[in-house]
N, C-alpha and C positions, 0 to 999 in steps of 0.2 A: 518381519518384512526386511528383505534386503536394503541395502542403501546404494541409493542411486549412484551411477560414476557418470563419467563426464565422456559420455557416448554421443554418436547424432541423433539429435530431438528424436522423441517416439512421437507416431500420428497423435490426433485427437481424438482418443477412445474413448467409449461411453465411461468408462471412467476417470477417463481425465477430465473429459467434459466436463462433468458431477461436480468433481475435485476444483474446477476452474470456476463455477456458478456458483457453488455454495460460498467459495472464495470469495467475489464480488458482489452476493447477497448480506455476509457479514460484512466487508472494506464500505461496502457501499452506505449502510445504515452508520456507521461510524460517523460519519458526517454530521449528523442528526445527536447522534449521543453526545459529540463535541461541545454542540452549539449550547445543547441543555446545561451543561458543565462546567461550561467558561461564564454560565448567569451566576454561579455563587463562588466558583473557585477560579484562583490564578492560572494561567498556563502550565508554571512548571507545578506548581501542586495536582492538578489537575492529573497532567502525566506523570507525576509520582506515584500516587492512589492507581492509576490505570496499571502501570507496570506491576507495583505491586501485587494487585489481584492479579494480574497472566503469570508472576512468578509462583504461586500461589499454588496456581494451575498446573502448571506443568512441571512444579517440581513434584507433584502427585502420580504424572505420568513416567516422571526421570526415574524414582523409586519402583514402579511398576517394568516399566520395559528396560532401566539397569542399562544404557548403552555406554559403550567406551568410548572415554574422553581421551583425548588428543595426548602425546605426552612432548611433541616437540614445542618449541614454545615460539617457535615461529608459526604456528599455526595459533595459539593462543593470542599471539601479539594480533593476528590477522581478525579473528574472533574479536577480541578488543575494540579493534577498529570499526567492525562491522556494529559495534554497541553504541557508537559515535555516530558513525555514517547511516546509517538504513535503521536507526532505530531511535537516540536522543534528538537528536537535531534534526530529522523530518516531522517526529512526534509535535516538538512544540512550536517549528514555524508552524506546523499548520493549526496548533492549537490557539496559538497566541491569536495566528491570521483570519480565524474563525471570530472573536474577537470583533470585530470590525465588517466581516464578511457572511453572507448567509450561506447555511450549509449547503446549500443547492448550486450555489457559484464556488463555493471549495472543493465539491465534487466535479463540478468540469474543470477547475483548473489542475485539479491532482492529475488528468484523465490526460494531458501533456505529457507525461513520464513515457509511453510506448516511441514516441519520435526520440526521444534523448536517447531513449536505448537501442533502436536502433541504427543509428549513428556510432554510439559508443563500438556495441557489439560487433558491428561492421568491420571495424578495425582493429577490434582484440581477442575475437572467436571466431575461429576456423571454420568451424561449423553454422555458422550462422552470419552468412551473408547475406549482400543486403538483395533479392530478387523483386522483379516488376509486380507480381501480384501481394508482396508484401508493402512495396512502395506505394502501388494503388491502395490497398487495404487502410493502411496507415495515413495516407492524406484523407480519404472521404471520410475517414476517421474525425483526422482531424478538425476537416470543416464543419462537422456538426458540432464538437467542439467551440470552435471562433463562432458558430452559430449562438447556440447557447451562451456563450460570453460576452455577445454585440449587446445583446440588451443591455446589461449593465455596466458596461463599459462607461458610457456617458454620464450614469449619473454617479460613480464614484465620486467620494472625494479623497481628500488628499491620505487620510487615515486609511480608509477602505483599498488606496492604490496600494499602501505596502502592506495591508493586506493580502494582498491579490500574488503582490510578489513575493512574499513570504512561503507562500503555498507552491508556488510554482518554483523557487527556490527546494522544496522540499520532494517536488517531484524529481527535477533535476539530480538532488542526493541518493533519494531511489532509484535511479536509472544507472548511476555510475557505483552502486552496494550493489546491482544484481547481476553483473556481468562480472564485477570484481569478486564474488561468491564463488558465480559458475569457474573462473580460474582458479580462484587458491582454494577452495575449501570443497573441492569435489568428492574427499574420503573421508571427511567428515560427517558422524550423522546427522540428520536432520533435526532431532531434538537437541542435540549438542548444539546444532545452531540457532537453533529457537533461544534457549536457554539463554546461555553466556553472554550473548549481546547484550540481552535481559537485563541480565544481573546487572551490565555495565552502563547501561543505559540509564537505569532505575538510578543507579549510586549518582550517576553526573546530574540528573535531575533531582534529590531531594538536596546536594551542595548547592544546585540551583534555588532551591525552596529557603532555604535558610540565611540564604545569602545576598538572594536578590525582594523577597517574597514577604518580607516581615513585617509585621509580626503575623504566625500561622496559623490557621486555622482550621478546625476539623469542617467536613461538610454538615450543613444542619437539615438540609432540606431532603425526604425519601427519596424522591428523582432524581435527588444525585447522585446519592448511591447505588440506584441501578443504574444509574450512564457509568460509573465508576465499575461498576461489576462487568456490565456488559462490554464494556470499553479493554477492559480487561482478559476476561476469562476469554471471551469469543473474539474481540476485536483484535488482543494480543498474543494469547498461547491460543488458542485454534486454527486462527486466520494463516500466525507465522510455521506452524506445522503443514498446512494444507497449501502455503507459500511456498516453501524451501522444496516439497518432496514435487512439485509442479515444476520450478527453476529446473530441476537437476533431471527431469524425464525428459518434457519437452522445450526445454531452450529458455533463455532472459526473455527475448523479443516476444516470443509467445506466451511468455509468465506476464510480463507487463500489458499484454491487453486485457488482464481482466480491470485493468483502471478505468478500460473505455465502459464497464457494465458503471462505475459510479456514477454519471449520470444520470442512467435510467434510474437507479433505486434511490437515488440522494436527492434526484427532484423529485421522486415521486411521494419520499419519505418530508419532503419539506413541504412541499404543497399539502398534502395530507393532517401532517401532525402540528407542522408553524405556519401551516395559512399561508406561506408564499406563492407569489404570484404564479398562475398558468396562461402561456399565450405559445402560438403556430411556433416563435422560437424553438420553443422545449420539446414540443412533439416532434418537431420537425428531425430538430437538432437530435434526438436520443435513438427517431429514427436511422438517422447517417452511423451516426455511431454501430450501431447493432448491425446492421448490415456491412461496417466494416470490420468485426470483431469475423463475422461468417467467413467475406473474401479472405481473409490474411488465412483463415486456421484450415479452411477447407480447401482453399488450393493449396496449400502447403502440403496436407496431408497428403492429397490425390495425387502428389509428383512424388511423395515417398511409397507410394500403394506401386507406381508406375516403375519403380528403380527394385523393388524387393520381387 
């Protein structure tokens, strides 16, 4: 497969589509793997074990598909960063802030990250300004969003607030790692950047584990080694494969609304599996959402169908 360059966005094809759903059916369930994870293990242990199993993973695919790494080291310096920014430090605010918060409220608040990026991308990608059926898209978004968050807004307490902020912190990190991607790191492969952030991520979190975390523990309980597995294999080398080759076809702005699908599957997976509450909010709310994942991607496409 060739590797993406840093062209204007391609429409939404039935296989990107694919590529964008299955994306936000694995990001989305993560939420749920979190919560089970953070019942016996620390934050940064927790995303130590995760990283681990996706390096795991995909250094199985780096030995199969053999892609060329980078040899300038400002591009490795950039990778580096990217192991900081969009990978250590979104992991465990939201790990920690799950912690405190239910998975169902950590999934609408990740689901924030499409507004930051648009904003961001506005003003540092040529290709991707900011248009009226993206801004509509993007608000009706949002408000199913603040829909879904009214609820519990109120009964927070003071723990649960910086939980709340924690996660929304970590959207934030993701909005400004995915337009700062699409700039430096466009001849980069995709697995090269799955990878190396990996690595570097994984390393800043088990100095986390030893340092802040002690004394350590291994997990004893089976369920947590499948949220460790699945957190891992699909959560982290699947999801950031089907992540990056998405950024670099069709755009940050439209890589970032697969956040808007975690709602739907992260209350659905909470309601379901943790008994969390269902009330008009969440239907309402997941309906706004979906219907604004549709306006943003399919007029966007129809005005590139219109120019070609």
């Amino acid at each position: 497969m060739a590797e993406p360059s840093l062209t204007r966005p391609e429409a939404m094809t039935l296989k990107n589509w694919s590529a964008f759903l299955l994306l936000g059916l694995i990001w989305g369930t993560s939420f749920l793997w979190i919560k089970i994870g953070v019942r016996e293990l620390e934050p940064f242990t927790l995303v130590g074990f995760r990283l681990l199993f996706g390096l795991l993973a995909i250094s199985i695919v780096i030995l199969i598909r053999r892609p060329v790494f980078p040899r300038s080291r400002r591009t490795w310096f950039f990778l580096a960063l990217m192991g900081l920014t969009n990978t250590a430090l979104p992991f465990v605010l939201i790990t920690w802030g799950e912690v405190s918060v239910d998975s169902a409220v950590a999934s609408v608040l990740n689901s924030s990250m499409p507004l930051f990026t648009l904003i961001i991308a506005h003003f540092f990608l040529a290709d991707e300004r900011m248009t009226l059926p993206r801004v509509i898209g993007l608000l009706l978004g949002f408000c199913g969003i603040l829909l879904l968050f009214s609820r519990d807004l109120q009964r927070g307490t003071s723990q649960g607030i910086l939980g709340q902020v924690a996660v929304l912190a970590a959207a934030l990190s993701y909005a400004i790692s995915s337009v700062y991607a699409r700039r430096t790191l466009k001849e980069v492969s995709t697995l090269v950047q799955a990878f190396v952030p990996m690595v570097v991520g994984d390393s800043v979190m088990w100095l986390g584990v030893f340092s802040l975390e002690r004394p350590f523990h291994m997990p004893q309980q089976p369920l947590t080694w499948v949220a460790v597995a699945w957190l891992g294999v699909l959560g982290s080398a699947a999801a950031y494969l089907l992540y990056y080759t998405l950024l670099h076809r069709v755009g940050s702005t439209r890589t970032s609304l697969v956040t808007y699908v975690f709602p739907v599957v992260g209350v659905a997976a909470g309601v379901l599996f943790l008994g969390e509450r269902l009330d008009w909010h969440l239907a309402l709310g997941a309906l706004l959402v979906v219907v604004g994942i549709v306006i943003v991607n399919r007029r966007h496409g129809d005005e590139r169908t219109s120019r070609s």
